[in-house]
C-alpha positions as a Markdown table, in Angstrom:
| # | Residue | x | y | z |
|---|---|---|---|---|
| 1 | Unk | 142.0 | 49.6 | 106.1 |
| 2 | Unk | 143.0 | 52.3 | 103.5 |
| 3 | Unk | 142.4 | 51.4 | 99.8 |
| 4 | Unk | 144.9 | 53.3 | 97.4 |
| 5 | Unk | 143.0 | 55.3 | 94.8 |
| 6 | Unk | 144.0 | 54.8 | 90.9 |
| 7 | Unk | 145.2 | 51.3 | 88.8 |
| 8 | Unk | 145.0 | 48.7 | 90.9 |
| 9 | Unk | 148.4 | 46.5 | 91.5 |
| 10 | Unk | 148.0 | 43.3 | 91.0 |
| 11 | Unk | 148.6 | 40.4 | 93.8 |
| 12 | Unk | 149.0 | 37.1 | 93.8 |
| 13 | Unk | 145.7 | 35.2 | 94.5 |
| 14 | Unk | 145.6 | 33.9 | 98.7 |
| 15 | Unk | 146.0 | 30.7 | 99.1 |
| 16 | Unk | 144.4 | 30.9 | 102.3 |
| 17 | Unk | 141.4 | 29.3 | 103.1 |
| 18 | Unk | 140.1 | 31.7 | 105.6 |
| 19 | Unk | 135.8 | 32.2 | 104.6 |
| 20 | Unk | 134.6 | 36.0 | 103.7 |
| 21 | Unk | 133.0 | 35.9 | 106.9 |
| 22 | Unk | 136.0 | 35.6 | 109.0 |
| 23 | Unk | 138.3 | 37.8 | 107.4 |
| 24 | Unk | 135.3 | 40.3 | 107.8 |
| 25 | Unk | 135.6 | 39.3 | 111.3 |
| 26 | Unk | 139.5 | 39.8 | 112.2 |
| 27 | Unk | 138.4 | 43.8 | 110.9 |
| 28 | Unk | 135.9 | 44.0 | 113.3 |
| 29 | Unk | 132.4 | 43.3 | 111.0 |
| 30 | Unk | 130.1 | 41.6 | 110.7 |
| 31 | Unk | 127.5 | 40.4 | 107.9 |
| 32 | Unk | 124.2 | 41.2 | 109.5 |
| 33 | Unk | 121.1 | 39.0 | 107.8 |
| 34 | Unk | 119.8 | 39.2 | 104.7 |
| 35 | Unk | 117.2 | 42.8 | 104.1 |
| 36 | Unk | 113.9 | 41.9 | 102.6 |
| 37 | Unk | 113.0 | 43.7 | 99.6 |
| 38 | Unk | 111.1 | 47.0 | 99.6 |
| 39 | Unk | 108.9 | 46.7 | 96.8 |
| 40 | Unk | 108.9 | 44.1 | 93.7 |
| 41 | Unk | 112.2 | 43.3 | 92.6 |
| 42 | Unk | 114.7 | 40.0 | 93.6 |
| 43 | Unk | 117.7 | 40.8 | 96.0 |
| 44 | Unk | 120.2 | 39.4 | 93.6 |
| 45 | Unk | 119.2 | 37.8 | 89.9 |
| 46 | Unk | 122.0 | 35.0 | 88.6 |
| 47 | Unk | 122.9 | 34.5 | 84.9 |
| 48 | Unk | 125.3 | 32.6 | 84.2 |
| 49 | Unk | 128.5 | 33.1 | 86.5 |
| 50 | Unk | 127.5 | 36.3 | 87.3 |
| 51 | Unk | 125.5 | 37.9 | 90.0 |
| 52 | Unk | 123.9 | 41.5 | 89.7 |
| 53 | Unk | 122.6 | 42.6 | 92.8 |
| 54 | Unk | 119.7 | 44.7 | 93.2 |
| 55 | Unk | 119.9 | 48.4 | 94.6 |
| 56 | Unk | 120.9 | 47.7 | 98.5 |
| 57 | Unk | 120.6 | 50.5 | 101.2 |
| 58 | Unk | 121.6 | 51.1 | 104.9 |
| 59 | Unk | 119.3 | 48.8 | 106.6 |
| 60 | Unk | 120.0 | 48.3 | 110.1 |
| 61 | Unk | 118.2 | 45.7 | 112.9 |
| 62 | Unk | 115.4 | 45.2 | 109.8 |
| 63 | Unk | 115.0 | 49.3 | 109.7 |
| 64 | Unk | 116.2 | 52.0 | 106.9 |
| 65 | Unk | 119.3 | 53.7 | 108.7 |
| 66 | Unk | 121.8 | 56.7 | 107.8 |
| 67 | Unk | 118.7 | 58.9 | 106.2 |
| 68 | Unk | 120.1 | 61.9 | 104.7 |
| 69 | Unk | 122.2 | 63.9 | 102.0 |
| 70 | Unk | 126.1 | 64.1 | 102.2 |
| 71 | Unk | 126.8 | 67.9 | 102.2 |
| 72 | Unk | 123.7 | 69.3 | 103.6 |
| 73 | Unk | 123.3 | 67.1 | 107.0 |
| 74 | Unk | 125.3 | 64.4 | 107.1 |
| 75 | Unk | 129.6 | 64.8 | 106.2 |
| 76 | Unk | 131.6 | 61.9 | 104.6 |
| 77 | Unk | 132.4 | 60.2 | 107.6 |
| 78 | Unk | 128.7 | 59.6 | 108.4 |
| 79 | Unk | 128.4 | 58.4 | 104.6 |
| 80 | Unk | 131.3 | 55.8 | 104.6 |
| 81 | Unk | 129.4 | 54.2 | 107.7 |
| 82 | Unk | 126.5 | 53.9 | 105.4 |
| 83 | Unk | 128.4 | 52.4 | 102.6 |
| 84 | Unk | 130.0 | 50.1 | 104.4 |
| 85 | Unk | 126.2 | 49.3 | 106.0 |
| 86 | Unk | 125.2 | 49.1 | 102.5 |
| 87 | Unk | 128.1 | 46.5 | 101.4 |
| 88 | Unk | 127.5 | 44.9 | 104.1 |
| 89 | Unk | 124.0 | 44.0 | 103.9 |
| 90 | Unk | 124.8 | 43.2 | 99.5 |
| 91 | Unk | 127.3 | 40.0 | 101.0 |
| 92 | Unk | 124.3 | 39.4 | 103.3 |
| 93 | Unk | 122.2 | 39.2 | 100.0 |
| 94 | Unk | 124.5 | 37.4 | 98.2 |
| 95 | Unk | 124.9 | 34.4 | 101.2 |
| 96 | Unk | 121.7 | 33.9 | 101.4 |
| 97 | Unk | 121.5 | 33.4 | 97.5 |
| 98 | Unk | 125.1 | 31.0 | 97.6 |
| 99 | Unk | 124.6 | 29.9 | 100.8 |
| 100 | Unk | 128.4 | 30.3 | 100.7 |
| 101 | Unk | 130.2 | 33.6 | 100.0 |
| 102 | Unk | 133.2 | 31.4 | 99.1 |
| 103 | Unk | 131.5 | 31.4 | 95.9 |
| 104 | Unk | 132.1 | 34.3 | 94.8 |
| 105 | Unk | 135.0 | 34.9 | 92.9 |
| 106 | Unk | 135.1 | 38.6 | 91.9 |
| 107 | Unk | 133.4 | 41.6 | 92.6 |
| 108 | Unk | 133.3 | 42.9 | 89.1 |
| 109 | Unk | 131.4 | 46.5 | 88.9 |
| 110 | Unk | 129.8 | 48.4 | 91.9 |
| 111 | Unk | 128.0 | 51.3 | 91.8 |
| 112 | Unk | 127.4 | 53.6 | 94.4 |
| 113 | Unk | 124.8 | 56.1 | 93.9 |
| 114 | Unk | 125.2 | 58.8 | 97.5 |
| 115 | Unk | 122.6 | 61.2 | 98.4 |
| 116 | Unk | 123.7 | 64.5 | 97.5 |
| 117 | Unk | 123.7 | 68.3 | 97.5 |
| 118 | Unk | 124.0 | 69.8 | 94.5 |
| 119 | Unk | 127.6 | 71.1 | 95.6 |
| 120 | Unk | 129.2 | 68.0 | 97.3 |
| 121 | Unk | 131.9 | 66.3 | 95.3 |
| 122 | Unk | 133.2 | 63.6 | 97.6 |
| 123 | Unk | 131.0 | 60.3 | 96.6 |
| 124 | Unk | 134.8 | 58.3 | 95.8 |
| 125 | Unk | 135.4 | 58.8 | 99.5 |
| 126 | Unk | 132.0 | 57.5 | 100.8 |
| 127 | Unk | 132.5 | 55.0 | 97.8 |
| 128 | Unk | 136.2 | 53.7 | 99.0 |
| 129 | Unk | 134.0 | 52.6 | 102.5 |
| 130 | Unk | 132.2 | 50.1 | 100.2 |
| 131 | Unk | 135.4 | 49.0 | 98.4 |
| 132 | Unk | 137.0 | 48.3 | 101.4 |
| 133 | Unk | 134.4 | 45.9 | 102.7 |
| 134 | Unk | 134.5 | 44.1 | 99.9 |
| 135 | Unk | 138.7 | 44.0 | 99.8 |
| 136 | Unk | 138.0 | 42.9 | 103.3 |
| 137 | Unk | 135.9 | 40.2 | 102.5 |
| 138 | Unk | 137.8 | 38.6 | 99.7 |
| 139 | Unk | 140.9 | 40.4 | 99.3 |
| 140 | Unk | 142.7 | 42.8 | 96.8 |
| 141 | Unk | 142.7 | 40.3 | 93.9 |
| 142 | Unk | 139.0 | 39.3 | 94.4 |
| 143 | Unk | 137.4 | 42.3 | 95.9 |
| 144 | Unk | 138.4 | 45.5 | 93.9 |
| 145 | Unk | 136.4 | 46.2 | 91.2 |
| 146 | Unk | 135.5 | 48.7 | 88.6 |
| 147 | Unk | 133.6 | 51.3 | 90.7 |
| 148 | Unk | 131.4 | 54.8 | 89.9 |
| 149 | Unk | 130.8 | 57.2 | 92.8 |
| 150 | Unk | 128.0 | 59.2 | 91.4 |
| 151 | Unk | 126.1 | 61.9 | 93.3 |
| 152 | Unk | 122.1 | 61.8 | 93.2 |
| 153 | Unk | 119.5 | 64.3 | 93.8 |
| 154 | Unk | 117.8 | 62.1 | 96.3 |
| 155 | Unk | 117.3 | 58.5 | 97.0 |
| 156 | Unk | 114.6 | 56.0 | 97.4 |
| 157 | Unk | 113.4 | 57.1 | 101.7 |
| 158 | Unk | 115.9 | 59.4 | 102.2 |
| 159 | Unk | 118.3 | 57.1 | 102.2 |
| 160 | Unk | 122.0 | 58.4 | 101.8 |
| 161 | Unk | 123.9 | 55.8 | 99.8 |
| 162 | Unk | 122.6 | 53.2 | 97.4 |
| 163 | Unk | 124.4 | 50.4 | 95.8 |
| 164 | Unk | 124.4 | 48.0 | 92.9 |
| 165 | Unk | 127.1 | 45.3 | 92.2 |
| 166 | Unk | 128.0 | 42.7 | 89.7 |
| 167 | Unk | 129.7 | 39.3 | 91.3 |
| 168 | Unk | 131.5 | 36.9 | 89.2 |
| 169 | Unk | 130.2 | 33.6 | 91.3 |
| 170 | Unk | 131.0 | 29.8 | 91.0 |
C-alpha cells in the first residue's frame, strides 16, 4: 500500500461494514495483543471522544524489537517494519480499551518520534509505514491524520521508532 505524500483528497466515507481487524487482514497483518506498560503510565487515557495514546514501541512476542538508530545501523526499510510494529501494537492498545476498534472514528494526530543519527533525514518515510496501517485499518477517510516525523537523539531501550496518537472514538 503506497500512501501519497501532501493534502489529502478527500473520499467518500465506506459504507462497508468490514471490522479494522479484517481489512488489516486482506493486507496481510495482523493486531498482535495488547503490550503491557513499561513503567507508570496508562496505555491509552480517554476524555471525552477522544483517545490519546501513550508512547507505543516495537514490541514483539511480549519483547522490545527493532533496537537501533535509522542511519547508523538500521536503513528505512528496517524502520518502516518497526513503525508499522509500533501502529500495530497502538490498535492493539486501543481494542483492548474499546473492546471494539469499530469505535474509533478518526485517527486525528500521530506522532512518530524515530531513533536517529544526527545526519538522517528520512523519518516521513519510516512515518508513512505507520500511516499506512492505520489507512489500512480504517481507510483513507478515517485513518489519515495530521502526522510529525521527527528525528530523536535516542529513545527509551534503544528502541528505533516511538509513537503517540490521538483517536476520535465513539
Amino acid at each position: 500500500m503506497t500512501v501519497a505524500t501532501g493534502v489529502a483528497h478527500s473520499e467518500p466515507m465506506s459504507t462497508d461494514a468490514t471490522s479494522p481487524e479484517a481489512r488489516l487482514q486482506a493486507i496481510g497483518l495482523t493486531i498482535p495483543p495488547a503490550p503491557t506498560s513499561v513503567a507508570s503510565y496508562l496505555g491509552v487515557s480517554i476524555v471525552g471522544n477522544l483517545a490519546f495514546t501513550a508512547g507505543h514501541g516495537p514490541v514483539v512476542n511480549g519483547k522490545l524489537a527493532h533496537i537501533g538508530r535509522l542511519g547508523e545501523n538500521m536503513d528505512v526499510d528496517a524502520g518502516r517494519v518497526s513503525a508499522q510494529t509500533v501502529a500495530l501494537n497502538m490498535l492493539a492498545t486501543l481494542k483492548a480499551e474499546l473492546g471494539d476498534l469499530g469505535r474509533v472514528e478518526r485517527v486525528i494526530k500521530v506522532i512518530v518520534m524515530v531513533n536517529s543519527a544526527p545526519d538522517f533525514e528520512d523519518q516521513p518515510l519510516v512515518a508513512d509505514a505507520a500511516t499506512e496501517v492505520f489507512i489500512g485499518a480504517f481507510g483513507r477517510d478515517r485513518g489519515m491524520s495530521a502526522r510529525s516525523a521527527v528525528g530523536m537523539a535516542s529513545l527509551p531501550f534503544g528502541i528505533s521508532v516511538e509513537i503517540e496518537g490521538v483517536f476520535q472514538v465513539a
